[in-house]
Backbone bond lengths (Angstrom), bond angles and torsions (degrees), N, CA, C in turn:
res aa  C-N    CA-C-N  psi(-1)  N-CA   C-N-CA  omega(-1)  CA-C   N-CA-C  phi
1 X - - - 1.450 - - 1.530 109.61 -
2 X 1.571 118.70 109.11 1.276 106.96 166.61 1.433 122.91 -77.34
3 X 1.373 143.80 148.88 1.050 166.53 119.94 1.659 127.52 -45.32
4 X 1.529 115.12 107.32 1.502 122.49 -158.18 1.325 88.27 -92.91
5 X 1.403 131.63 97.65 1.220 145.57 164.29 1.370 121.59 -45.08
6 X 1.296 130.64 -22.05 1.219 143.18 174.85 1.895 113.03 -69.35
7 X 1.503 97.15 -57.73 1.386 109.56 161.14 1.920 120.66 -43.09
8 X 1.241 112.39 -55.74 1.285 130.65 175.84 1.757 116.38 -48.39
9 X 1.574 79.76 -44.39 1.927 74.61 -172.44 2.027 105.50 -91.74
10 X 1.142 106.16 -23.64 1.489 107.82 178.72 1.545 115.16 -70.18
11 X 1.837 108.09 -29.52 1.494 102.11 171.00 1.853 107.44 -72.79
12 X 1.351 97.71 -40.60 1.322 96.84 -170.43 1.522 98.41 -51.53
13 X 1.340 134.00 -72.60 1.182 129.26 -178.79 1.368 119.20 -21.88
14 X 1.172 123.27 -45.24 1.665 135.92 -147.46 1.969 64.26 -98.14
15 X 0.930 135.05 -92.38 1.573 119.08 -155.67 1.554 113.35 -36.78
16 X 1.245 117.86 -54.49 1.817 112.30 177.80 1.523 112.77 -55.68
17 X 1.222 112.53 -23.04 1.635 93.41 -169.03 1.465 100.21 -95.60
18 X 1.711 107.90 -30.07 1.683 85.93 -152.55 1.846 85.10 -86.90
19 X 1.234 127.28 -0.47 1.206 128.04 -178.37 1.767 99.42 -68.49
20 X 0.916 116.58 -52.08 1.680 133.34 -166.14 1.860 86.14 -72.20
21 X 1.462 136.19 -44.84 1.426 107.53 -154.84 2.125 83.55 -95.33
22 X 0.725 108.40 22.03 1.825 103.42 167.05 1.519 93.73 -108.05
23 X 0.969 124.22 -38.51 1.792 117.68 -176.64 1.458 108.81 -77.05
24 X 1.213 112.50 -34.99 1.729 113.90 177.18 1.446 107.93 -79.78
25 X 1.187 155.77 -28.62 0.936 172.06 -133.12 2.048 118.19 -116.70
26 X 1.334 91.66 -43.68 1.686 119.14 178.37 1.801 101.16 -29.06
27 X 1.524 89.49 -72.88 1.442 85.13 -156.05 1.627 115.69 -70.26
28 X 1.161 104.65 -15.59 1.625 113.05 179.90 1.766 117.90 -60.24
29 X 1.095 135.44 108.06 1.213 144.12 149.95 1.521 140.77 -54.52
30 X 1.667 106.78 27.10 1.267 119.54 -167.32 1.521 103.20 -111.60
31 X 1.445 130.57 142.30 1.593 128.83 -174.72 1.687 98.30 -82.54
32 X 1.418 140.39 44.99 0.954 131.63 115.68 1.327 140.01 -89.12
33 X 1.535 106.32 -40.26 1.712 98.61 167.01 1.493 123.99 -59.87
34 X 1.553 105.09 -12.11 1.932 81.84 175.55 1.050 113.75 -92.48
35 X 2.015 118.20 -3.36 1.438 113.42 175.14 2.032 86.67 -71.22
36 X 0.972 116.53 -54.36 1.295 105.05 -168.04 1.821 119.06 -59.92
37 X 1.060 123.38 -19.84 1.142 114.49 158.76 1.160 126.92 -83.44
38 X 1.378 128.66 -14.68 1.463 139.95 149.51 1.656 109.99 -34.15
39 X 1.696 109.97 -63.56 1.382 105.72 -170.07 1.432 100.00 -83.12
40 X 1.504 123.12 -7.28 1.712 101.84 -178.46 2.174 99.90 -86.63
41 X 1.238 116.82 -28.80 1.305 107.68 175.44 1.573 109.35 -57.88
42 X 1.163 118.33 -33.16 1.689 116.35 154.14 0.946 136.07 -37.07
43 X 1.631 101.30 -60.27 1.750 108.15 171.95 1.630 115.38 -58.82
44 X 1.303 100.33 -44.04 1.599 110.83 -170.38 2.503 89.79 -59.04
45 X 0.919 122.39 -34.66 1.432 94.66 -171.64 1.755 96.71 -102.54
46 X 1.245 113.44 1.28 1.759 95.49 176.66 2.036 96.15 -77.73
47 X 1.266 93.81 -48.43 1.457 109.62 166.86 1.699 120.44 -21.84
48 X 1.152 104.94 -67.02 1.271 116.19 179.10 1.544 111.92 -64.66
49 X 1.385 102.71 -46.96 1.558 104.83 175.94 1.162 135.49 -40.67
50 X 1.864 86.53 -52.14 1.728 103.11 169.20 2.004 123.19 -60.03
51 X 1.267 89.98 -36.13 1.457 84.23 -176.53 1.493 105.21 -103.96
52 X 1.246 140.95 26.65 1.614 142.95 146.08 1.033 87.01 -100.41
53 X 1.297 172.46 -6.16 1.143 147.20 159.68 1.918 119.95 -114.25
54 X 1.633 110.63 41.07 1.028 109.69 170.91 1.031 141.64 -120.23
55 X 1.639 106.31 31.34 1.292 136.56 -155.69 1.880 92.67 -117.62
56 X 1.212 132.21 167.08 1.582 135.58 162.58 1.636 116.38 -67.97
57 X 1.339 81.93 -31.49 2.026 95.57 -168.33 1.673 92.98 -66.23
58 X 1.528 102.96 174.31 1.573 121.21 -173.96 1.616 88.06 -93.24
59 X 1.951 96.97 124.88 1.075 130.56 163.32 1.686 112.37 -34.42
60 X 1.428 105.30 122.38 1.822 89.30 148.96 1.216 150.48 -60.49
C-alpha cells in the first residue's frame, strides 16, 4: 500500500495549526475568535480527511 506523503503532511499541518488556533482562541470572549474557530474546526476535518484518505485502500 502506498501512502501519498504529500496528503499526510498537509492534513497533518491543517490539524496542528487549526488545532493550536482553537486552543489559543478558547479563552477569549471576543466575536472574532469564534469566527476563527469556525474556520479552524474546518481545517481540523479537511485535515483529517486528507490524511484518512491518503493511503490507496478504501477510506474509513
Amino acid at each position: 500500500m502506498a501512502t501519498d506523503s504529500r496528503k499526510v503532511m498537509v492534513g497533518s499541518l491543517l490539524l496542528l495549526v487549526s488545532t493550536a488556533l482553537i486552543m489559543g482562541t478558547a479563552p477569549l470572549v471576543d466575536a472574532l475568535p469564534v469566527v476563527v474557530a469556525s474556520f479552524a474546526a474546518l481545517g481540523l476535518a479537511a485535515g483529517a480527511l486528507l490524511v484518512g484518505t491518503s493511503e490507496d485502500a478504501r477510506p474509513v
